[in-house]
C-alpha positions, 0 to 999 in steps of 0.5 A, a space after each residue: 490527547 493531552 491539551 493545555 491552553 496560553 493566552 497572550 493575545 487580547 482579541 480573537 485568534 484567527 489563525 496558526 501555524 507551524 514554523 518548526 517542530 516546536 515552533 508556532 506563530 498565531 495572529 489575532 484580531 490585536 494585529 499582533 504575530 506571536 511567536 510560541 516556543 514549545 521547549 521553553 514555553 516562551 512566548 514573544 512578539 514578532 511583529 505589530 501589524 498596522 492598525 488596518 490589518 486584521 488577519 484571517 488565515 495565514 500559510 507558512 511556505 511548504 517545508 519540503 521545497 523550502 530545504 532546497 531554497 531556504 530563503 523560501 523557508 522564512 515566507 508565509 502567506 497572510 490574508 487579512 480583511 482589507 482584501 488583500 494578501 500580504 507575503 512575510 519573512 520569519 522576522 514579520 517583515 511585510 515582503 509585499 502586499 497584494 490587492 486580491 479580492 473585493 472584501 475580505 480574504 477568507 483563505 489562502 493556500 500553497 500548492 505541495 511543490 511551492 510553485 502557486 498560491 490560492 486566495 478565496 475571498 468574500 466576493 466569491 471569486 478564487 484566484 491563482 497567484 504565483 509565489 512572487 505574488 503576480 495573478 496567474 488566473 481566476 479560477 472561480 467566481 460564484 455569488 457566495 462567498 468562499 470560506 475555505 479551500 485546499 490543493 488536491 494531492 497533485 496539486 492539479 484540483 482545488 476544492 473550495 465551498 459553495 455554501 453548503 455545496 463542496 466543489 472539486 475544480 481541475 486547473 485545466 479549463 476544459 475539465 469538468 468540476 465536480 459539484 456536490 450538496 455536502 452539509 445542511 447549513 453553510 461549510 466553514 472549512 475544508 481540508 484534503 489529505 494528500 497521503 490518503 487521498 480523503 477529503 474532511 468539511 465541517 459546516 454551520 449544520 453541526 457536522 462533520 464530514 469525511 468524503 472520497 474524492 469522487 464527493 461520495 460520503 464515508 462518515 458523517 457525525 451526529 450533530 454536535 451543539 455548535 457549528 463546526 469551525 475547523 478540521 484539519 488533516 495529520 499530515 499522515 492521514 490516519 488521524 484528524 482534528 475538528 473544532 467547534 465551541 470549547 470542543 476539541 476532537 481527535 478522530 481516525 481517518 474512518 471518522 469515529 472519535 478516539 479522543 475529546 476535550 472541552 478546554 474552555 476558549 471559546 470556537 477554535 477558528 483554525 487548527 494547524 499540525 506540526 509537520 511530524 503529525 504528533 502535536 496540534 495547535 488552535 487559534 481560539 476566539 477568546 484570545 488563547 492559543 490551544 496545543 494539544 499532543 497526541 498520547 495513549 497510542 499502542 501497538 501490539 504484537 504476540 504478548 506485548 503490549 506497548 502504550 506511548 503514556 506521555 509524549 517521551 514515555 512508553 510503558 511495554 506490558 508483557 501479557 504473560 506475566 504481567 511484567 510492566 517496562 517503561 522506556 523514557 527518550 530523550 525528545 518525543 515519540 513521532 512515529 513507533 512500530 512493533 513486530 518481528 521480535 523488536 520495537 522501532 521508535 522514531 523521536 525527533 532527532 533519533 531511531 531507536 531498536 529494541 529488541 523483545 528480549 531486553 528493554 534495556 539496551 536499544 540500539 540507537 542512530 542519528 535520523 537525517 530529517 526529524 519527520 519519519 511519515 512511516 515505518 515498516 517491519 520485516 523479519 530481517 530489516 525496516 524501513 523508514 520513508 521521510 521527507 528525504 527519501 526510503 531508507 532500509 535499516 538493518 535491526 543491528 541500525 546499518 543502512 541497508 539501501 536506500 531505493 529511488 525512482 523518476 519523480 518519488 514523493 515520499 510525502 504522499 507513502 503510506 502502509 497502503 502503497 509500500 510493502 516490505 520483505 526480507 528481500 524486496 521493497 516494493 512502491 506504487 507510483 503516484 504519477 500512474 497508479 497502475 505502476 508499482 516499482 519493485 526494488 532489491 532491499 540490499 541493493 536498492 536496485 530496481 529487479 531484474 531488467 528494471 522494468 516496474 510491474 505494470 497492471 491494467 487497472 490502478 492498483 489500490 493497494 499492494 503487499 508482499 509476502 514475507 518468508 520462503 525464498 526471494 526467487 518466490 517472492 509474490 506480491 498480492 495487489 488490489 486494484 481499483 475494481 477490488 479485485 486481487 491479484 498476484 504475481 511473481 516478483 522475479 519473473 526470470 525472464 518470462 513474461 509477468 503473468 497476472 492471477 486473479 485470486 479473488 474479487 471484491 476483495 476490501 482489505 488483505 494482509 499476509 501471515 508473518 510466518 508462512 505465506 497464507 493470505 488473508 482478506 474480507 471479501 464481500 460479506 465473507 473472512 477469506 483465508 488463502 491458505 497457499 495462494 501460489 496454487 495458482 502458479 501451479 494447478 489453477 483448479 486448485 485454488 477455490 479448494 484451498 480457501 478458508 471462508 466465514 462470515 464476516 458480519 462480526 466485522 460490521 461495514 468497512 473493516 480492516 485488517 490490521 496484522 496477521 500474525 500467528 494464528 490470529 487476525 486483528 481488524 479494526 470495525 469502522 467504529 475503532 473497536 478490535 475484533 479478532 479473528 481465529 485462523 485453524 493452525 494446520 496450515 501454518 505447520 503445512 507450509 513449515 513441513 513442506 518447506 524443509 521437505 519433511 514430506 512423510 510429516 506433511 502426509 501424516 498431518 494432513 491425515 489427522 487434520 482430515 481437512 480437503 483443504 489441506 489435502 489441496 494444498 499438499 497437492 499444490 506444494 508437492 507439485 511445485 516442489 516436483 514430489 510427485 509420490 506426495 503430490 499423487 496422494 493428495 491428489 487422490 485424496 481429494 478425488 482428482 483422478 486425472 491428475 492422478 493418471 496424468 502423474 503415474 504417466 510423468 512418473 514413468 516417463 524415461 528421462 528427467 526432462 521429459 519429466 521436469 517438461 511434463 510437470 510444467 506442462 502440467 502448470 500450464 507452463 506450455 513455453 517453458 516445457 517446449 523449451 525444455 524438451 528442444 534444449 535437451 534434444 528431444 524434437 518429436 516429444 516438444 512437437 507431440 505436446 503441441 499435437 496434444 494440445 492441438 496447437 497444429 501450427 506450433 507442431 507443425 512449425 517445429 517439425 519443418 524447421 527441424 526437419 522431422 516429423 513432419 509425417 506425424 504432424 499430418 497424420 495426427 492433423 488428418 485424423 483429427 479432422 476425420 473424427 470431427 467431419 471437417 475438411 482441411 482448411 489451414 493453407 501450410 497444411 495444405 502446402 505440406 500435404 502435397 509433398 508428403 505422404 503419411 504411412 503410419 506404420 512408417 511414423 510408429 517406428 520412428 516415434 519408437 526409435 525416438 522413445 528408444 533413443 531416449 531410454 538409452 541417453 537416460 541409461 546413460 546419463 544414470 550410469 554416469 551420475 552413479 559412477 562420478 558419485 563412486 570416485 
């Protein structure tokens, strides 16, 4: 973090904020505005304030809204200690003045759509205004006063300070608040993130704090010397700042401290970030203005190493032959990402690629808004998420699409709730957790009928898998009870079909070149070595798995990337650990892709892994090589499933075949189908007699008026070796009318096998001839 410091101001600051992205207004108790220019370092004055007017806490109207309305855009909110709140253009014009509270206005707040003001005051009572400035209600009144409040992310909750209480209120008055002891001495400030959903105090105990928004702690510092009188959310969420006396922190949402200055100014009363979340300004209490930029970043991929050293210089490192790059920009790094072979910077006015192999020649293109919030990778493309929209470039900096959906707010995406693959976007939904929209990356368009994916518990966090076909693409979710699901994308027609795969499942990701999945689960480093076995053979999964202990990851790891054979996690104090994955997997997943399967069979054979052998068995299965799959399977002592493939083996024709290996994948609907499209009606009515599904069997039989003989004779058989007396009412019904010979019902089932040998005779004759002209 690089800090400098300005003093313009004779008397105490007790507020700042942003204008644009190089511009800051302060205001001090010398009742002056000041205007600081970042370019060109030039301060100036905006307004004088009358002599009765001392500000405490200004907030500049929300920029998203404001590019729709721009005369909004010049507004900003401005609280002083006569009570009232004034509304003021850019120029310091006072558009109108409000009496709000008894005593002084301690705090004021925009809500994230522009459409209400909150005011706190000295005399405990919190009031909801309309943006004109007209009283809308008074939401809270209390004995103490409140010295900091903030919106939750929809704008429908307001947290504010209690003395060393913090309370989380809902707009709506039947609602109940949620109330809880915070800190030891009394909160001076709050703040709530809307991207991470996180909640931060700092309070006259020395501390700070960072919550979930159900008030359960997440991380509280040891006691520093002196109060702490700011902290401020990045509008990101990743990171955060705290003040106290002369101390300045930077910290990662997970709490610990990445950085920490000592400037000398006395406390710092308010900080503000700029709306790109590189650079960070404090009013100070000795009459300085403080602004810090964010720098040291890194991003790492295979042999690369890259540090953002200043705020417009990066230096690459290759760790293989020391060879040392440095890339200079025109304006400031906001936002940068490394992987599949290239490096993506976003500055403020521009994007530019570069490709691993040479640093010399990026390609670059004009950005639309200078505040990119996000940036994602994928082998083919990336993606970029600002305040206008999701937009999906090509590495060559083509516009692939740009996805939209009823009711996007970009301003609240992160790495958590949108994924990314060569062929498919996909985003959870704000406004109903539990609905994540999957789009086409070429088209933008919503996959097939349209209809998002929808869960039954809200979704916590969501990831694509990255390589194979775009028919198999699967997407691995975690939900709110830390359970992990996966499922297809395109579902082609059939009905989604949720699987579970693991639970308590924290923090995932996939490898980035075979579909392996990794995560920490409970106490344990879980690798799922081919998680689509559960589309295949459910039996299979627990023996595909990878397990160690994770206690090297300490409380609260997450996982960075997996790429390669090596996992990086990040421990809940900031340190790197990694983590080594076997390689056999990987190399399994290549071979049987490109249906190199005698390779397949020999480095399962060297490796001698179960493991392996299970995931063999899954991949020959749903690449319908069963001589492969009859191996594996014998190799991990499945005897039925090696009796069950000898007998698809020897079936007569292709359908039944193709019917009985779905059969086999528990795709009962899709075999029935199978078997009545190709014209085999008894064998569709003898799976369902397999599976005891009498009424399935029976229905097929009358509607295609066959075999309903065979279904009565099977159904009366299976009763007599249970003992049990006929109960069904349509059995009973057809029963009467019917009467079972099985000598009669032998023949015709032979009849049918008959008939299908000849067809599949037949139809080989007739491949092999067309295949001679």
């Amino acid at each position: 973090m690089n800090v400098a410091t300005s003093c313009a101001h004779k008397e105490l600051v007790s507020c700042v904020g942003w204008v644009t992205a190089d511009e800051v207004y302060s205001c001090s108790e010398d009742h002056q505005i000041l205007k600081w220019n970042l370019l060109t370092n030039e301060t100036s004055v905006v307004v004088k304030l009358q002599e009765d007017i001392y500000p405490i806490d200004l907030h500049w109207f929300p920029k998203t809204i404001a590019g729709k309305k721009q005369a909004l855009a010049e507004i900003f909110a401005l609280t002083s200690t006569d009570g009232k709140f004034h509304l003021l253009s850019k120029t310091g014009r006072i558009e109108k003045s409000v009496e709000a509270h008894r005593g002084a206005v301690l705090a004021s707040r925009w809500n994230y759509d522009g459409t209400a003001l909150i005011t706190a005051g000295e005399d405990g009572q919190i009031k909801i205004w309309s943006k004109s400035g007209m009283l809308r209600s008074t939401l809270a009144q209390q004995g103490s006063p409140v010295y900091s409040v903030a919106w939750g992310p929809d704008s429908d909750r307001i947290l504010h300070t209690f003395g060393r209480q913090l309370v989380i209120k809902p707009l709506q008055p039947s609602s109940k608040s949620l109330q809880w002891k915070a800190h030891d001495g009394i909160i001076l400030k709050v703040d709530w993130n809307s991207v991470n959903d996180l909640i931060l105090s700092g309070g006259e105990d020395c501390k700070y704090k960072v919550w979930d928004s159900y008030g359960r702690p997440l991380y509280s510092s040891s006691p520093h010397d002196y109060p702490i009188t700011s902290v401020a959310w990045a509008p990101d969420g990743e990171v955060f700042a705290m003040g106290s006396f002369n101390t300045l922190r930077l910290c990662d949402k997970t709490g610990w401290s990445y950085a920490l200055e000592k400037p000398n100014t006395g406390s710092v009363f308010s900080l503000a970030w700029s709306a790109d979340g590189t650079q960070l300004a404090g009013a100070c209490g000795n009459g300085q203005v403080i602004f810090a930029h964010i720098v040291e970043q890194r991003w790492e991929w295979k042999n690369f190493e890259i540090t953002l050293t200043k705020r417009r210089t990066m230096q690459v490192r290759n760790v293989l032959n020391d060879a040392v790059d440095t890339l200079e920009f025109r304006d400031r790094v906001i936002k940068a990402s490394l992987s599949h072979g290239h490096l993506v910077v976003a500055t403020a006015l521009q994007c530019l690629v570069y490709s691993t192999k040479n640093w010399n020649t990026p390609l670059i293109f004009d950005l639309k808004e200078s505040t990119v919030s996000l940036m994602l990778q994928a082998e083919r493309h990336f993606l970029l998420v600002d305040g206008g929209g999701i937009y999906v470039y090509s590495y060559e900096g083509r516009l692939v699409s740009a996805p939209k959906f009823p009711g996007m707010r970009t301003d609240i995406l992160n790495a958590q709730t949108v994924s990314l693959s060569n062929d498919t976007i996909a985003v959870r939904d704000k406004t109903d957790e539990k609905v994540v929209y999957l789009f086409d990356a070429q088209t933008g368009k919503p996959i097939g009928d349209g209809k998002p994916l929808s869960h039954k518990m809200e979704v916590m966090e969501i990831a694509l898998d990255q390589c194979g076909a775009s028919k198999d693409r699967k997407i691995a979710l975690i939900d709110k009870n830390n359970d992990l699901y996966l499922t297809s994308v395109r579902r082609l027609g059939r009905e989604q079909s949720m699987h579970k795969i693991g639970s308590m499942v924290h923090t995932m990701a996939w490898n980035d070149s075979a579909n392996i999945l990794c995560g920490i689960q409970d106490n344990q480093f879980t690798v799922w070595y081919y998680p689509s076995a559960v589309f295949v053979d459910k039996d299979l999964l627990p023996n595909t798995l990878f397990t160690k202990d994770a206690s090297e990851f300490s409380s609260a790891p997450h996982i960075l990337n997996y790429t390669g054979t090596q996992v990086t996690v990040r421990r809940a104090d900031g340190s790197l650990v990694y983590s080594g994955v076997p390689p056999y997997p990987t190399m399994l997943h290549e071979y049987t892709a490109s249906a190199r399967w005698e390779e397949a069979l020999h480095l399962c054979r060297f490796a001698k892994d179960q493991a392996l052998w299970a995931c063999l068995a899954g991949m020959a299965m749903a690449n319908r090589e069963l001589n492969t799959a009859e191996t594996a399977y014998a190799a991990i002592r499945e005897v039925d499933k090696v009796q069950y493939i000898k007998f698809i083996k020897d079936l007569p024709s292709k359908e039944s075949s193709l019917a009985h290996i779905l059969l086999f994948s528990g795709q009962v609907q899709e075999a029935e189908a199978t078997l009545l499209q190709a014209g085999l009606i008894y064998q569709a009515i003898q799976i369902h007699i397999d599976l005891f599904n009498w009424d399935r069997a029976l229905e097929l039989a009358v509607k295609h008026k066959t075999h309903v003989d065979t279904v009565l004779a099977h159904r009366q058989k299976f009763l007599q070796d249970f003992g049990k007396e006929e109960t069904n009412k349509r059995f009973l019904q057809y029963s009467e009318g019917v009467e079972v010979d099985w000598e009669k019902i032998q023949s015709k089932i032979e009849m049918e096998l008959a008939k299908e040998r000849e067809r599949a005779a037949n139809s080989s004759v007739r491949s092999s001839v067309a295949s001679h002209r």
